[in-house]
TORVOKE-729050 format. One record per residue (C-alpha): residue number from 1; residue in one letter; x, y, z. Coordinates in nm, 4 decimals. Layout:
// TORVOKE-729050
{NUM; A; {X; Y; Z}}
...
***
This chain:
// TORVOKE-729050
{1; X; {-7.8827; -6.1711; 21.9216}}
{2; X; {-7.8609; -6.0198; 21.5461}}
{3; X; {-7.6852; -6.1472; 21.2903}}
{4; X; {-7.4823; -5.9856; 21.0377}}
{5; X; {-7.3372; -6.1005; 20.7150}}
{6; X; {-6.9845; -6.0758; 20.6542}}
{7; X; {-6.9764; -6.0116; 20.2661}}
{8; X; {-7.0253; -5.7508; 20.0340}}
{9; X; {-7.1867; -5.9995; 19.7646}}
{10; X; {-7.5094; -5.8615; 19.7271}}
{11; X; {-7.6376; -6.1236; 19.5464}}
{12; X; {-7.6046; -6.3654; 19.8373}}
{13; X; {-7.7086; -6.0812; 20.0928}}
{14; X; {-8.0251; -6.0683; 19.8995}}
{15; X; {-8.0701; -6.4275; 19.8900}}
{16; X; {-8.0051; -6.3935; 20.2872}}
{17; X; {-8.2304; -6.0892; 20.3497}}
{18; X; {-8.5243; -6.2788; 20.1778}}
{19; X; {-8.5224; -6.5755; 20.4525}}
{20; X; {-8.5631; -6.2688; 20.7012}}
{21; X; {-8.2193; -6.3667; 20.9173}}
{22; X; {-7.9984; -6.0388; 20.7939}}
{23; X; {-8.0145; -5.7726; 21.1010}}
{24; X; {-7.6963; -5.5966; 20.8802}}
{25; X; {-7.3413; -5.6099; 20.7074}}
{26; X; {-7.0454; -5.6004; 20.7327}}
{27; X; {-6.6971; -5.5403; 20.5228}}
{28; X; {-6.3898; -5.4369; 20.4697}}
{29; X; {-6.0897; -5.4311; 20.1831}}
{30; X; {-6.0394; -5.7732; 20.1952}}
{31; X; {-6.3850; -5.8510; 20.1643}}
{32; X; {-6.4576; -5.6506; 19.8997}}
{33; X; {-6.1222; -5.8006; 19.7317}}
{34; X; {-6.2291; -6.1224; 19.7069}}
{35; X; {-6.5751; -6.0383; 19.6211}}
{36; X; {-6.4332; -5.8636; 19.2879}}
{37; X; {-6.5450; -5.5421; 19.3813}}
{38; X; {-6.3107; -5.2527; 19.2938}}
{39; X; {-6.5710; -4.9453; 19.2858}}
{40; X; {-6.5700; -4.9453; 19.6766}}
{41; X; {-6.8629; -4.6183; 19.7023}}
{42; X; {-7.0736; -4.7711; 19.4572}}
{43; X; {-7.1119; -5.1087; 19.6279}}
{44; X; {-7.1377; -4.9868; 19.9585}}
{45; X; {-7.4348; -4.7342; 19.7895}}
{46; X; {-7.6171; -5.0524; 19.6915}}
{47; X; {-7.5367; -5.2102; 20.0112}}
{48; X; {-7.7050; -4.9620; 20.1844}}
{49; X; {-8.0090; -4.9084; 19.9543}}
{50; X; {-8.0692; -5.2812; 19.9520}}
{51; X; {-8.0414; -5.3233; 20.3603}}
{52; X; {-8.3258; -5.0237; 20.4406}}
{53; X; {-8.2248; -4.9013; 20.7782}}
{54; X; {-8.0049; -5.2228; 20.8272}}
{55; X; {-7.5834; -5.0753; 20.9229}}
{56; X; {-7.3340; -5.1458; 20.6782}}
{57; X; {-7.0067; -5.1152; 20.8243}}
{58; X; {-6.7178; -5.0190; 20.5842}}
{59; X; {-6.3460; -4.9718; 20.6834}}
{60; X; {-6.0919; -4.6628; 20.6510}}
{61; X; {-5.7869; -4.7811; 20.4654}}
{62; X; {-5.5160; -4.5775; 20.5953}}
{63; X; {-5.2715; -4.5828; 20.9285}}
{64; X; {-5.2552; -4.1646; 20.9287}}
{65; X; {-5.5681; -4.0560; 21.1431}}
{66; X; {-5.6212; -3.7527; 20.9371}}
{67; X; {-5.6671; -3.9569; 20.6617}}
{68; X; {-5.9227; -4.2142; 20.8635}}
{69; X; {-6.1180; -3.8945; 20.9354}}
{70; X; {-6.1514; -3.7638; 20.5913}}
{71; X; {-6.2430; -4.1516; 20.4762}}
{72; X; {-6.5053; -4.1718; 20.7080}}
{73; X; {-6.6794; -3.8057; 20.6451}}
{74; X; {-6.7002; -3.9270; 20.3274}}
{75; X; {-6.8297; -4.2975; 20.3796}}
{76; X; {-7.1090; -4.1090; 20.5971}}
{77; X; {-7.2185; -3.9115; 20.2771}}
{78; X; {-7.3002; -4.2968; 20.1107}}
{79; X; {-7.6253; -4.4103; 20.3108}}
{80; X; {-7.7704; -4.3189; 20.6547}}
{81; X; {-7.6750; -4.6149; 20.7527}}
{82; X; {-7.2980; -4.6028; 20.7044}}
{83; X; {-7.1157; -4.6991; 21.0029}}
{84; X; {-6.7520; -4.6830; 20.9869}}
{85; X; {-6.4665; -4.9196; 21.0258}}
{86; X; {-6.1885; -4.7964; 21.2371}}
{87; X; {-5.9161; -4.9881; 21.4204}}
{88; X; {-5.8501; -4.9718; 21.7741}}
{89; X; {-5.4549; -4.8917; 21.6693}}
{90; X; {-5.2723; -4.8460; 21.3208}}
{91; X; {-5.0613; -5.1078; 21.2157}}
{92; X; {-4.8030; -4.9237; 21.4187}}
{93; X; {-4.9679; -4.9173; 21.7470}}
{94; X; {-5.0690; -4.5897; 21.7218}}
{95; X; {-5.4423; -4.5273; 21.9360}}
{96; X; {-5.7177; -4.4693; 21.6946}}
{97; X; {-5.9417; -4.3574; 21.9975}}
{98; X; {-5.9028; -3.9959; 21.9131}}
{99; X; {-6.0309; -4.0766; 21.5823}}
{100; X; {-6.3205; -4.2660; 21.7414}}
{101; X; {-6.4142; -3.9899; 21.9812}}
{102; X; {-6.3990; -3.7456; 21.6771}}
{103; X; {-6.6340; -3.9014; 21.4349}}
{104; X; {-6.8451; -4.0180; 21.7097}}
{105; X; {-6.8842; -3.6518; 21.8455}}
{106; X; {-6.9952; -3.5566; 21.4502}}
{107; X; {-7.2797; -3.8204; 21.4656}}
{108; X; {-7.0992; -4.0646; 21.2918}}
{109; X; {-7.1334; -4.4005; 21.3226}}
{110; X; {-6.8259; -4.6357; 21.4547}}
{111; X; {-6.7619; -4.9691; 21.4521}}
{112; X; {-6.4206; -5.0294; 21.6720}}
{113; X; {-6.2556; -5.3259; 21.4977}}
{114; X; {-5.9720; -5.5608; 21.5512}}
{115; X; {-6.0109; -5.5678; 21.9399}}
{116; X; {-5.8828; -5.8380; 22.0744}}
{117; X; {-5.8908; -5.8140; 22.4716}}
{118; X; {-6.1013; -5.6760; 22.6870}}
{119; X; {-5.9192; -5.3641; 22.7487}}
{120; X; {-5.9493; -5.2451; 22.3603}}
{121; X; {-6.2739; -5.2774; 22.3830}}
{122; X; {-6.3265; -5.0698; 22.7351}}
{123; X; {-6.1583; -4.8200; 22.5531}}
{124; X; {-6.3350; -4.7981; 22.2584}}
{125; X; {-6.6576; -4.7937; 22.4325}}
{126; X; {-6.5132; -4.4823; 22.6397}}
{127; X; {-6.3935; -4.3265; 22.3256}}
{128; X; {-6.8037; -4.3366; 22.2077}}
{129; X; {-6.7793; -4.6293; 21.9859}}
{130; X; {-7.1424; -4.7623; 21.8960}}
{131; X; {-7.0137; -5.1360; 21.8150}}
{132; X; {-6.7003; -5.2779; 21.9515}}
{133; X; {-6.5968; -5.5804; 21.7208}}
{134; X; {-6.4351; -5.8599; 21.9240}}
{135; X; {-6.2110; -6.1259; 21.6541}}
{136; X; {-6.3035; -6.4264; 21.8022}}
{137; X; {-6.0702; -6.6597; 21.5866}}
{138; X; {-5.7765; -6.4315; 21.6390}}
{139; X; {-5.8255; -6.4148; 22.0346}}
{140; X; {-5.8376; -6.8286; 22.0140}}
{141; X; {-5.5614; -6.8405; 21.7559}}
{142; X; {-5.3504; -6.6751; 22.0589}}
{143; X; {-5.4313; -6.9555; 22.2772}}
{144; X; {-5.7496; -6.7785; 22.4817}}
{145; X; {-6.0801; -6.8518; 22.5086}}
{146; X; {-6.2526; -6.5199; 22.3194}}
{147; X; {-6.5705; -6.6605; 22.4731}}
{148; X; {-6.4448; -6.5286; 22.7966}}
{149; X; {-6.3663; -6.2155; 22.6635}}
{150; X; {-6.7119; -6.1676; 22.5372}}
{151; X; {-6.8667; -6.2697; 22.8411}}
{152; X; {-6.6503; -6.0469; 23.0610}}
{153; X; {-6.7269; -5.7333; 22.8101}}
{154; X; {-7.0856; -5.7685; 22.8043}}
{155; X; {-7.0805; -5.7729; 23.1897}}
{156; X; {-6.8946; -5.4733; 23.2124}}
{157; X; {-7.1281; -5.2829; 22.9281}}
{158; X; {-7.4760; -5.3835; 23.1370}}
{159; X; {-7.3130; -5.3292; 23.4863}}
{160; X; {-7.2288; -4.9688; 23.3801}}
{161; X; {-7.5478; -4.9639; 23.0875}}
{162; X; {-7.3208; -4.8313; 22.7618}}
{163; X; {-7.4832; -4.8350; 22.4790}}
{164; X; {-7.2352; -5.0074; 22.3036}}
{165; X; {-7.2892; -5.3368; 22.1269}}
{166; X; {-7.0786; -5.6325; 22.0921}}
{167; X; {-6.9765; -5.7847; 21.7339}}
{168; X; {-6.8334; -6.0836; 21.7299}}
{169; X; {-6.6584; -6.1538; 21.3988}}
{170; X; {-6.3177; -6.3930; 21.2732}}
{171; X; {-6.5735; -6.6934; 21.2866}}
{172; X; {-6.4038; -6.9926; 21.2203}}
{173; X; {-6.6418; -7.2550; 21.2169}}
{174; X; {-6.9953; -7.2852; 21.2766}}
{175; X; {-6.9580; -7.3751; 21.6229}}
{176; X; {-6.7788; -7.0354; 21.7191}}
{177; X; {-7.1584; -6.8753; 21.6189}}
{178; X; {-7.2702; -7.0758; 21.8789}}
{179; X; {-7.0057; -7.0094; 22.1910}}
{180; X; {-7.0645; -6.6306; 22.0610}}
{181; X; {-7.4458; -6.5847; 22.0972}}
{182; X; {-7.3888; -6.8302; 22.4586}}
{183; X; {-7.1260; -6.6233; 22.5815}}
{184; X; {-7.3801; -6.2945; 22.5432}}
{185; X; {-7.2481; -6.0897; 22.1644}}
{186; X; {-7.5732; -5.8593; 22.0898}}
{187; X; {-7.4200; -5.9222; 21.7203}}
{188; X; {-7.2236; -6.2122; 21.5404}}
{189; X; {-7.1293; -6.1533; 21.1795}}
{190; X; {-7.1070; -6.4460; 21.0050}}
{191; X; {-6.9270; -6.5188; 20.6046}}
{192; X; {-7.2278; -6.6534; 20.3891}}
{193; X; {-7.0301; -7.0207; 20.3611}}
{194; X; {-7.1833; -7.0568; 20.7329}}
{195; X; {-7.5633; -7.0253; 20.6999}}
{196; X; {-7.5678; -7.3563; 20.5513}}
{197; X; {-7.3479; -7.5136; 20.8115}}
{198; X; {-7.5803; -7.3788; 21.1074}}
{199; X; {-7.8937; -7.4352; 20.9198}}
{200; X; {-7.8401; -7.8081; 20.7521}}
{201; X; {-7.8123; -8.1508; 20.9417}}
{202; X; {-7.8231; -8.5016; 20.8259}}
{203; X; {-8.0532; -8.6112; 21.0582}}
{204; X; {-8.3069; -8.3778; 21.0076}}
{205; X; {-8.2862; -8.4726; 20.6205}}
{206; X; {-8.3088; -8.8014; 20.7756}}
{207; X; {-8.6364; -8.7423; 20.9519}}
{208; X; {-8.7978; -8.4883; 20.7041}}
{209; X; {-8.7654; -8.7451; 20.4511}}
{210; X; {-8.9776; -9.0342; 20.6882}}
{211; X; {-9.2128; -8.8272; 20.7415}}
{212; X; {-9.2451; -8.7734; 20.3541}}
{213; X; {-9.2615; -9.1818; 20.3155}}
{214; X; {-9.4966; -9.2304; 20.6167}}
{215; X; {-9.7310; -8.9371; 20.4848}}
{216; X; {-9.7347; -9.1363; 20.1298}}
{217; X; {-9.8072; -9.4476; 20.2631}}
{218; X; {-10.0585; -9.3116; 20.5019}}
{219; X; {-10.2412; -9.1498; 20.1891}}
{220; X; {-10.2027; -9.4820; 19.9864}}
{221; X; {-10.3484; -9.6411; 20.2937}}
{222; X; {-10.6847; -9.3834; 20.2896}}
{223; X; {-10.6781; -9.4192; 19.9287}}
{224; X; {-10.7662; -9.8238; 19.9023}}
{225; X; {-10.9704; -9.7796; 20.2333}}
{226; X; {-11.2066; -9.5471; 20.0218}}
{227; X; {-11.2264; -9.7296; 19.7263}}
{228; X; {-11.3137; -10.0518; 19.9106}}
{229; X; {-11.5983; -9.8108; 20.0883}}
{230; X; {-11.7233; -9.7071; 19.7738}}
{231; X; {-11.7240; -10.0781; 19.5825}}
{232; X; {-11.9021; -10.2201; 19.8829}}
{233; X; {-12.1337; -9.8901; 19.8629}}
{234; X; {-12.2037; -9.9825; 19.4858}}
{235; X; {-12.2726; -10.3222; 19.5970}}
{236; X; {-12.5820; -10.2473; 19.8091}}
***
């Protein structure tokens, strides 16, 4: 499974591209709201000069599909590795699949977002979406399990061998990383607040620090055991 982050902070992407665990990114308006960020093509340039050959997903912000098109030629002219945002409908309902089907047919990345069943996301792959993003915490927020969803997706994708891969994103909690990468999602893209969640734990503080206090005491231990070899050396 890779793992994306879900930020356009670049400061903490760097931090998380040095520990080698960043596979991509991630964002969209909201993102990019609360991250300050109000030149949109300049941070996504950085993004994508500071990820390599790493995707960077960024979102159309518009319900008119003509207008989703033109947004994405141009996100496409920011890095090679643009991939675009679109929704599976407009806030109306509307498909967006025609939109998908275009950009895809002009080499253009897509990233289907806001899918929430299983359906959406057969579609989307049909339509020639390269990532179908799956909102976990939205599907559970509706009372379903979205690890069933994700299971039941990624059977369908292998049985008839799209090329499509699975993002799981609207993580909750740390544990929803974990029912994701379990349930089979080639991707999870997780907000930086996580990464310490899924790496910390008290216990192995707990036991790191022992073996800090028995390696001390050990070397104290060789320490006197040497001197006393050397005084009853001198003695002879």
């Amino acid at each position: 499974m890779r793992i994306f982050v879900d930020s356009a902070n670049e400061k903490e992407i760097l931090y998380l591209l040095r520990q080698g665990i960043v596979d991509g990114v991630t964002t969209n308006p909201s993102i990019m709201l609360k991250d300050g960020i109000s030149d949109v093509e300049g941070a996504a340039r950085r993004l994508c000069a500071l990820l390599g050959d790493r995707p960077v997903s960024v979102e159309v912000t518009s319900n008119d599909h003509q207008e989703m098109l033109e947004q994405a030629r141009t996100f496409a002219t920011w890095g090679r590795n643009i991939v675009v945002k679109i929704p599976v409908v407009n806030e109306f309902g509307e498909s967006s699949l025609d939109v998908i089907n275009e950009l895809t047919g002009k080499a253009i990345a897509v990233n289907a977002t806001a899918i929430l069943s299983f359906n959406q996301a057969l579609l989307a792959t049909k339509a020639g979406a390269t990532y179908v993003s799956i909102f976990a915490g939205r599907i559970a927020d509706e009372g379903n399990d979205p690890a069933q969803t994700i299971r039941h997706v990624r059977s369908w994708l292998d049985e008839w061998e799209y090329s499509a891969k699975i993002i799981v994103g609207s993580v909750r909690t740390a544990i929803d990383i974990q029912n994701a990468a379990l349930a089979g999602a080639h991707i999870v893209t997780v907000p930086p607040p996580f990464f310490p969640k899924m790496i910390d734990h008290k216990y192995t503080r707990d036991t790191v620090r022992q073996f800090n206090r028995d390696a001390e005491k050990a070397l104290q231990e060789i320490a006197v055991a040497r001197a006393a070899v050397a005084v009853s050396g001198n003695g002879h």
